[in-house]
C-alpha positions as CSV (number, residue, x, y, z in Angstrom):
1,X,160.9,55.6,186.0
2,X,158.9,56.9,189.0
3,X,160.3,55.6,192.5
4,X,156.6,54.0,192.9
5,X,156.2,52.5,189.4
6,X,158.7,49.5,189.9
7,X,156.0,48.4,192.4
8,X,153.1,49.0,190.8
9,X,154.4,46.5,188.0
10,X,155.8,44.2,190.8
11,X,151.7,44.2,192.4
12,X,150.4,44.1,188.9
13,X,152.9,40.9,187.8
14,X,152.4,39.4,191.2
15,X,149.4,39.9,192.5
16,X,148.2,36.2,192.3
17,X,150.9,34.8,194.3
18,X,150.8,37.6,196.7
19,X,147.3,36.6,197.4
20,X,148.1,33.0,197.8
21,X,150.6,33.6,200.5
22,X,148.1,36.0,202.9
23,X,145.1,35.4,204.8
24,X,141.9,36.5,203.7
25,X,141.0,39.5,205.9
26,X,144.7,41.2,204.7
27,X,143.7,40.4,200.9
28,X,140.7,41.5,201.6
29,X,141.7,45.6,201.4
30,X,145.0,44.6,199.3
31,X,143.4,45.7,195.7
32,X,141.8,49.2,197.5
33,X,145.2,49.5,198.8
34,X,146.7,49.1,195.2
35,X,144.2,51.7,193.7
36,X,145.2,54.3,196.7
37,X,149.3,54.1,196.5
38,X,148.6,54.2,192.5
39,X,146.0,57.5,192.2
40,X,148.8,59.0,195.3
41,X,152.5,57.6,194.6
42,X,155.1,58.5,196.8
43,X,155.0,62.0,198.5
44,X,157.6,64.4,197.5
45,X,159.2,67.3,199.9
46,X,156.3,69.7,199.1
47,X,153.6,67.4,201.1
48,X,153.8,69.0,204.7
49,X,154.0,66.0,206.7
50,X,157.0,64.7,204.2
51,X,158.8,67.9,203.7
52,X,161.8,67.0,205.9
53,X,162.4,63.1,204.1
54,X,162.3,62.2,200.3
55,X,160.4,59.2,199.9
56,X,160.9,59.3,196.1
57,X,164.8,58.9,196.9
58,X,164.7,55.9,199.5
59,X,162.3,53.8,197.1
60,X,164.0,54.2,194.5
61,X,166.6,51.3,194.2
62,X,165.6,48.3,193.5
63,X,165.0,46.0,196.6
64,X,164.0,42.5,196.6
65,X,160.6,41.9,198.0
66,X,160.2,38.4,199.2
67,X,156.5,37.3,197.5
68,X,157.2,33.9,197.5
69,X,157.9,33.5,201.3
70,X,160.9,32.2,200.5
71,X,162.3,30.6,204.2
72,X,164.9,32.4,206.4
73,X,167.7,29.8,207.8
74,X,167.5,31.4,211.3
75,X,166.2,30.2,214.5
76,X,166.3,33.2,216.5
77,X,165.4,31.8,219.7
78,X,168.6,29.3,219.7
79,X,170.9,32.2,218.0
80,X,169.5,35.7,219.9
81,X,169.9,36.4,223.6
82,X,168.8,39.9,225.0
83,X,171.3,41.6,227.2
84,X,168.5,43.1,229.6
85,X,168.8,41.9,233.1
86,X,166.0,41.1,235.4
87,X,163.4,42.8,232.4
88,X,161.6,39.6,233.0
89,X,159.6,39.6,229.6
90,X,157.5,37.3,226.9
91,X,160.6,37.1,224.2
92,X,159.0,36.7,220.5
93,X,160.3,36.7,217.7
94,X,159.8,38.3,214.0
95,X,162.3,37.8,211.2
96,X,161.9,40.1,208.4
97,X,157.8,40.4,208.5
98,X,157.7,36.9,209.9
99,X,156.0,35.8,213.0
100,X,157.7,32.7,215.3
101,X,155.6,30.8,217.0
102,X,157.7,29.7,219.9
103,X,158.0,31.7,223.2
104,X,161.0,32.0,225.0
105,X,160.2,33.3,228.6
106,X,163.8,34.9,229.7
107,X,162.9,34.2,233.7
108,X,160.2,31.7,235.6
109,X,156.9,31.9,233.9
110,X,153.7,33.4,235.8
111,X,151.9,31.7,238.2
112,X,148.3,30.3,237.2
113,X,149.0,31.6,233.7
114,X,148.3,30.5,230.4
115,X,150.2,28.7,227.4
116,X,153.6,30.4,226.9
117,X,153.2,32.2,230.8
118,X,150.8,34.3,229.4
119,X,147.7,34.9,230.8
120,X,144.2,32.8,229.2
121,X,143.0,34.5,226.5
122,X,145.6,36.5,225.3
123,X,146.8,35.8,222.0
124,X,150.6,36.7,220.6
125,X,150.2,35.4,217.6
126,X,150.5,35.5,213.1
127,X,147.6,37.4,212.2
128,X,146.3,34.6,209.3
129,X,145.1,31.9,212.7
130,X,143.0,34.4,213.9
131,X,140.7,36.2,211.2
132,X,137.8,36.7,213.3
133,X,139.9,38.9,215.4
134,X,141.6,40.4,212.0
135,X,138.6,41.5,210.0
136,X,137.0,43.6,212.7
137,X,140.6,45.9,213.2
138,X,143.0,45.1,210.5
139,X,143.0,48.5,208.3
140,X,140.3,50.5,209.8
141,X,142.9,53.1,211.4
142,X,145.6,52.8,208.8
143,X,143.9,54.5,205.7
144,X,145.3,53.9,202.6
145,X,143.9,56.9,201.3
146,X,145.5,59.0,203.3
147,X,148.9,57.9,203.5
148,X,151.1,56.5,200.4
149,X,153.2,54.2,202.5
150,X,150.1,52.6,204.4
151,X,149.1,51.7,201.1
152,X,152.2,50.3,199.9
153,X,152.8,48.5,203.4
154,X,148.9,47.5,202.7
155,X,149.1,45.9,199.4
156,X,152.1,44.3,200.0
157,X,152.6,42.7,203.2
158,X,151.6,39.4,203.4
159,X,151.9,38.4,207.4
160,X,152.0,40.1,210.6
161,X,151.7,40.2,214.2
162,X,148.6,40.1,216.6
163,X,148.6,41.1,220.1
164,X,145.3,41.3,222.1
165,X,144.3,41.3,225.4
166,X,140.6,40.6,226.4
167,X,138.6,42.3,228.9
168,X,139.9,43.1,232.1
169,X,142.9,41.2,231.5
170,X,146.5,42.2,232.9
171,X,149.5,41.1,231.4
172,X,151.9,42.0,234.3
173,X,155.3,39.8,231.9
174,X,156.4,42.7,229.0
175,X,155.9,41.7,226.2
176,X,159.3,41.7,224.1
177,X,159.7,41.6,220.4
178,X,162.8,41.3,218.6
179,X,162.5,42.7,214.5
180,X,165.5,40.5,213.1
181,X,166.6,41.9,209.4
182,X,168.0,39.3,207.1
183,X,168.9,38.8,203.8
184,X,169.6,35.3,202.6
185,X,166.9,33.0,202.0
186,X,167.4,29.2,203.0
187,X,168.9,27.6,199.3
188,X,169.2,31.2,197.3
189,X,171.3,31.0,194.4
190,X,173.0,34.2,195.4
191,X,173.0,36.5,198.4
192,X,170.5,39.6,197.8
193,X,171.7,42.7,197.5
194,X,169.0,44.7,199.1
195,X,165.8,44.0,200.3
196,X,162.3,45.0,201.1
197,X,160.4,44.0,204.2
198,X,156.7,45.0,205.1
199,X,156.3,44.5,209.0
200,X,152.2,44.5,210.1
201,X,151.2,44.7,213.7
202,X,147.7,45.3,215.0
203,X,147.2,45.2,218.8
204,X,144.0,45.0,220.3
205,X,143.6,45.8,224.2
206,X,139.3,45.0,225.1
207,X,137.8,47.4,228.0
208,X,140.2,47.2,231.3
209,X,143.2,45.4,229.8
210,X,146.7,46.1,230.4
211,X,150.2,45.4,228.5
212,X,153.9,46.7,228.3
213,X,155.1,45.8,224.7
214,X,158.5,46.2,223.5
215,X,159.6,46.3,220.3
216,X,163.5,45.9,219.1
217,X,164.9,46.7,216.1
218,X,168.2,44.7,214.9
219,X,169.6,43.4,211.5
220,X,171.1,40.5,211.0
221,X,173.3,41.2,207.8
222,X,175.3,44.2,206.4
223,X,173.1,44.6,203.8
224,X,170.7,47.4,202.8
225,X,167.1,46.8,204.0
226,X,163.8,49.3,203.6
227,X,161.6,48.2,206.1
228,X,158.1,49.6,206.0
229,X,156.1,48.7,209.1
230,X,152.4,49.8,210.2
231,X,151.3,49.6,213.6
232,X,147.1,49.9,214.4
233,X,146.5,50.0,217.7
234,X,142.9,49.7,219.5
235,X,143.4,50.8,223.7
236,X,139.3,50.0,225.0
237,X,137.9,51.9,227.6
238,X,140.0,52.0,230.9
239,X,143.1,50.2,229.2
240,X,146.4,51.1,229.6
241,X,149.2,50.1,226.9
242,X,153.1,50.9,227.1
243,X,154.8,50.8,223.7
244,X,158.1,51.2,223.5
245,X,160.1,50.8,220.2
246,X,164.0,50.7,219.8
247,X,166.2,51.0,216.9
248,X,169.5,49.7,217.0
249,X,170.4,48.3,213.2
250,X,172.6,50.4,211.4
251,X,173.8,52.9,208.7
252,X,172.7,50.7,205.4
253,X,168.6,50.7,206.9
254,X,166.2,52.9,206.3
255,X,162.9,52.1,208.2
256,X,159.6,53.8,207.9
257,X,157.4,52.9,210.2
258,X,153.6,54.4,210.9
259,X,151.9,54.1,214.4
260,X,148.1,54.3,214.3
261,X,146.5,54.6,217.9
262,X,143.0,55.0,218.6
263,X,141.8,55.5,222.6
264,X,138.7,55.1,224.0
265,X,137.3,56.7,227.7
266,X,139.6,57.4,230.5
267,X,142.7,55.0,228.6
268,X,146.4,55.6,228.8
269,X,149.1,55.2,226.6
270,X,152.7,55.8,226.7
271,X,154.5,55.7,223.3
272,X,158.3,55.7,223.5
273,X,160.8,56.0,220.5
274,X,164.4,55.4,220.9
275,X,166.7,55.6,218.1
276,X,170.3,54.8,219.0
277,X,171.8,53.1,215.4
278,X,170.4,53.5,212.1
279,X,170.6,54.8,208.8
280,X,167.4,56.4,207.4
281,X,165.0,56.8,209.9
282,X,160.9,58.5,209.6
283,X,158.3,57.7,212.6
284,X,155.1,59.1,212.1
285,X,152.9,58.6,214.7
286,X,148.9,59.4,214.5
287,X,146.9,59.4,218.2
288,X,143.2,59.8,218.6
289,X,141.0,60.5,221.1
290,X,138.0,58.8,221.1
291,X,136.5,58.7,224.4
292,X,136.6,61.1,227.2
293,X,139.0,61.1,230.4
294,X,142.1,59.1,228.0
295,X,145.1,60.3,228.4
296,X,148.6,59.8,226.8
297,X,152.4,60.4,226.7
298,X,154.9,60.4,223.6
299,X,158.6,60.1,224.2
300,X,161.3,60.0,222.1
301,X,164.8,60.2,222.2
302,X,167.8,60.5,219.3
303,X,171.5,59.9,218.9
304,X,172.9,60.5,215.7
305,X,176.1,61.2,214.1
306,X,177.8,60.6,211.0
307,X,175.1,61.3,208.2
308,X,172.0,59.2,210.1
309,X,169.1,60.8,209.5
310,X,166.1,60.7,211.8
311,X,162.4,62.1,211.2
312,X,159.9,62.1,214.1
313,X,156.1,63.5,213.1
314,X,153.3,63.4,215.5
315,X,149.7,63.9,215.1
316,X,147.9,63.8,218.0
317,X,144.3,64.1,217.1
318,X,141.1,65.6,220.4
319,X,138.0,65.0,219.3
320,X,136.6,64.7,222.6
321,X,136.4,66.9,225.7
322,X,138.7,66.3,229.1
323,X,141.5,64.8,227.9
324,X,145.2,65.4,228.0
325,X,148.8,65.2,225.6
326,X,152.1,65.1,226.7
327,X,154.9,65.2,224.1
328,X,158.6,65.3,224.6
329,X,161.4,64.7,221.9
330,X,165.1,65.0,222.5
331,X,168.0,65.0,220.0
332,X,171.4,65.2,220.0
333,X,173.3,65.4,216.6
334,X,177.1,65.2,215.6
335,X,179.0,65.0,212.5
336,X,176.8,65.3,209.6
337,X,173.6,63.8,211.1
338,X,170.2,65.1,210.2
339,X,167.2,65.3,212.7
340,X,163.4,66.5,212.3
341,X,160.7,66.6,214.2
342,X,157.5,68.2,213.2
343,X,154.6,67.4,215.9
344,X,151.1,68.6,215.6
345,X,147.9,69.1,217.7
346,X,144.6,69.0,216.8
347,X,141.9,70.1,218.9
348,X,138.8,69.9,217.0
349,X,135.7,71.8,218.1
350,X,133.8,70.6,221.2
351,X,136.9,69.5,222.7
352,X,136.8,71.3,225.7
353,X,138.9,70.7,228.2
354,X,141.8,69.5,226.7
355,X,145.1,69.7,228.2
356,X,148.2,69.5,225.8
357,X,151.9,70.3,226.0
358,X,154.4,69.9,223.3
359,X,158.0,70.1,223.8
360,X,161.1,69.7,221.2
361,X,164.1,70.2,222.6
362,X,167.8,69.2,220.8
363,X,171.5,69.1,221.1
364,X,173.6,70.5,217.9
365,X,177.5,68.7,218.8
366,X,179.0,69.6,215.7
367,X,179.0,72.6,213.4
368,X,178.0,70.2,210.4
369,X,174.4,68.9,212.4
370,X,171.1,70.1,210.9
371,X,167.9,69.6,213.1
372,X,164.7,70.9,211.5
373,X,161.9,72.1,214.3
374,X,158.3,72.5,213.4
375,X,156.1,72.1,216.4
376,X,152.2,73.1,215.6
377,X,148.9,73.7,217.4
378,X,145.6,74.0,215.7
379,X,142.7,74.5,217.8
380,X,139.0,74.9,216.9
381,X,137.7,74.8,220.9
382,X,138.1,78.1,223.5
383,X,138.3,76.3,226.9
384,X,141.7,74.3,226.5
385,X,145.2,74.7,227.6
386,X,147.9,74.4,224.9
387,X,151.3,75.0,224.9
388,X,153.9,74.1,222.7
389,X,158.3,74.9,222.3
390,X,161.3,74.1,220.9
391,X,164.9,74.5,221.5
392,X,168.3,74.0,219.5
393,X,171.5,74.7,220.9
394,X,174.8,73.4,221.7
395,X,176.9,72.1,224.6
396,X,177.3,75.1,227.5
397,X,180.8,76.3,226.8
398,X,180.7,77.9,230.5
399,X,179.5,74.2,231.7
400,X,182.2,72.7,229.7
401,X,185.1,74.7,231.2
402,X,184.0,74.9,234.4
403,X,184.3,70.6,234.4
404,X,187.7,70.7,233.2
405,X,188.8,72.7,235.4
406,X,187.8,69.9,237.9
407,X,190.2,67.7,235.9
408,X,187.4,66.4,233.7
409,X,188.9,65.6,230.4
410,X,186.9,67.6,227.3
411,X,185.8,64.1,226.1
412,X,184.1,62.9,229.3
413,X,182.2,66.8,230.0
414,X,181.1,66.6,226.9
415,X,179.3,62.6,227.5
416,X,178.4,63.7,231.0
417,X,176.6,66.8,229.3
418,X,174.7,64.9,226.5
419,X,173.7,62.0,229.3
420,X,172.2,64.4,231.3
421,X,170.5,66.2,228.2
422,X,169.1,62.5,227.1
423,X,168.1,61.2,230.3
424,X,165.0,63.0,231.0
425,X,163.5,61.2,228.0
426,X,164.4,58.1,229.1
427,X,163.4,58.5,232.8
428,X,159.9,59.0,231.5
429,X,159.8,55.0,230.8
430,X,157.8,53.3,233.6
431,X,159.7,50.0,232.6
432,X,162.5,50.5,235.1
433,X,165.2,47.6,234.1
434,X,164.5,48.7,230.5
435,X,164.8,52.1,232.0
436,X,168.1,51.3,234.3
437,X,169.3,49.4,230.7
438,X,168.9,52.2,228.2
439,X,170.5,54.7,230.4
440,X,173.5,52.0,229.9
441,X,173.3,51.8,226.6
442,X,173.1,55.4,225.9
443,X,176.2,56.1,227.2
444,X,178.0,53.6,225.2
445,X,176.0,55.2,222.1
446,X,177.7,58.5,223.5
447,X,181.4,56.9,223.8
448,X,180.9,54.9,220.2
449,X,181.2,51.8,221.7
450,X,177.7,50.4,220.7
451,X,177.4,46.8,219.1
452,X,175.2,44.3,218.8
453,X,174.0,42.5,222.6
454,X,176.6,40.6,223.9
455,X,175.6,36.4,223.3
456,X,174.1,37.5,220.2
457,X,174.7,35.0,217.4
458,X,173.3,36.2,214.5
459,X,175.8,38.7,213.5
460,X,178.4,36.6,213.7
């Protein structure tokens, strides 16, 4: 059997109660969706943008997929507490692909705000209360014909997340969200093995609206989980949206998750991805420029060792003159680890003007470390300036001696050598205590001393 037939029979057997379980607007494009991932299946390695992760391999057990919203004993607000001091953020909630409805502010709420310390009018929400919102945006940047896993994620997933900001409207709180992985439904017969999540977000920022959004990644049982997850974002004229996303599950998870942005005139947006524990990781992130004057800036950063594998692609679409790309990835890689990163600028014709630099840059610690580099520009307009690189290397033997013989143990050159290399990522962040945090955090990555947040319940 095919990795993709098992869910083509699963859609086919269960398509009724799938539909009973999801709002309209999502069932809506379910049965195109279904007709898409069926006519494509699952890429193998010979599709360019899936050439460095085998799909066909990571769907091929067979997961449990939760179609009868089957309910999670967890109350993450009583059970979770983020260790991130004075980050002064929105805390939400989503277990497996489900929203919760209660917000937990983690300091005093805003002044002269709305419900929940949030400002009137913006909505953090389950997608199914709001389908006004949800017909206009849900799956108009996430093509199923285009991408096998948008379908999949498309014609399964049966909730999601809405964040939108109206017009002119500032969230100055972050917005925090913590992606809980667990296995056990509330009365199950027997614990499940492995399982299949499909995560939806669509965020929606109207002309002149602002928000920081961070997303973090945790499980909550040593189980194997596949986690799909599509992200559409809509940034209006003049808005500005920070997304950051963090990973820290571990080595039984593979999570595929696609990013969507679309910007209108003179917008910004800063995309960061930082992936300190995992198993199977593949990002792909696809940016366009819409409007004139937008700008943007995609960070990412990777630790891996043992055999985690992590697979960053970037497409970063200019359709329109005067605007401007930034991209810069960092890796470092020990043991057996496997990195990629294959980014990719378009500049389609007319788009004069553009300004665009692409850098890859990555740390081999081991002998056994594979990182795969494919940086690309493709450009169909003559007034633009481009430039793209890549680096992989290892630790500076001359550095390395020349610390110990300042009495620096081997061990602690070599941390102070891979911080520095990794910092420059994070130092991009405009979120300083998430900033002043991760910088924390990476260094216990570096000394293997990395665990769940302290006061966290749930893995207990």
């Amino acid at each position: 059997m095919n990795s993709e037939q098992q869910y083509i029979e699963l859609y086919e057997q269960a398509r009724q109660l799938i539909f009973s379980h999801a709002p309209e607007p999502m069932n809506a494009v379910r049965d195109q969706a279904f007709a898409d991932f069926k006519a494509q299946g699952f890429p193998t390695r010979k599709v360019e943008r899936y050439r460095y992760t085998d799909l066909q391999k990571l769907f091929a057990p067979d997961f449990g997929v939760n179609v009868s919203r089957l309910e999670i004993p967890v109350d993450p607000y009583e059970a979770f507490r983020c260790d991130v001091p004075n980050l002064s953020t929105s805390l939400y909630f989503v277990v497996n692909d489900m929203f919760h409805a209660k917000s937990q502010p983690q300091s005093a709420p805003l002044r002269g705000g709305g419900r929940s310390g949030l400002p009137e009018g913006v909505i953090i929400d389950s997608i199914e209360k709001y389908p006004d919102i949800v017909s206009k945006y849900y799956a108009k940047l996430a093509k199923t014909s285009a991408d096998a896993v948008t379908a999949l994620n498309t014609m399964l997933a049966q909730s999601g997340m809405l964040v939108y900001v109206p017009r002119n409207v500032k969230v100055e709180r972050t917005i925090q969200v913590i992606n809980i992985l667990k296995a056990t439904p509330k009365n199950a017969q027997r614990q499940v093995p492995d399982l299949m999540v499909n995560r939806r977000v669509l965020i929606v920022l109207e002309e002149g609206a602002e928000l920081k959004l961070l997303f973090c990644d945790h499980a909550a049982d040593d189980r194997h989980f596949l986690t799909t997850q599509v992200t559409e974002a809509f940034v209006g004229d003049r808005a500005r949206l920070d997304l950051y996303c963090m990973e820290e599950t571990h080595h039984d998870n593979v999570r595929i998750s696609n990013v969507y942005i679309d910007q209108q005139r003179d917008s910004r947006v800063n995309h960061n991805v930082i992936t300190l524990h995992n198993g199977v990781t593949r990002n792909k992130l696809d940016l366009t420029f819409s409007g004139e004057g937008a700008e943007c800036g995609c960070y990412g950063c990777v630790i891996a060792d043992k055999e985690q594998h992590v697979d960053n692609n970037t497409l970063i679409t200019h359709r329109v003159p005067h605007c401007a790309s930034t991209e810069l990835y960092k890796y470092v890689l020990d043991d057996k680890s496997v990195g990629a990163f294959a980014g990719r600028v378009l500049v389609e014709h007319g788009a004069q003007k553009t300004l665009s630099q692409m850098t890859n840059q990555n740390l081999t610690a081991s002998t056994e470390a594979r990182m795969f580099t494919q940086p690309m520009l493709e450009i169909y307009a003559d007034d633009v300036k481009c430039a793209h690189g890549s680096t992989v290397g290892q630790l500076n033997d001359a550095a390395l001696f020349y610390m110990q013989q300042r009495g620096i143990s081997l061990k602690e050159a070599r941390l102070l050598l891979q911080n520095a290399f990794i910092n420059e990522v994070i130092d991009k962040m405009e979120l300083e205590p998430l900033r002043d945090r991760l910088h924390y955090l990476v260094e216990k990555r570096f000394r293997g001393e990395l665990n769940k947040c302290k006061g966290c319940k749930l893995c207990k």
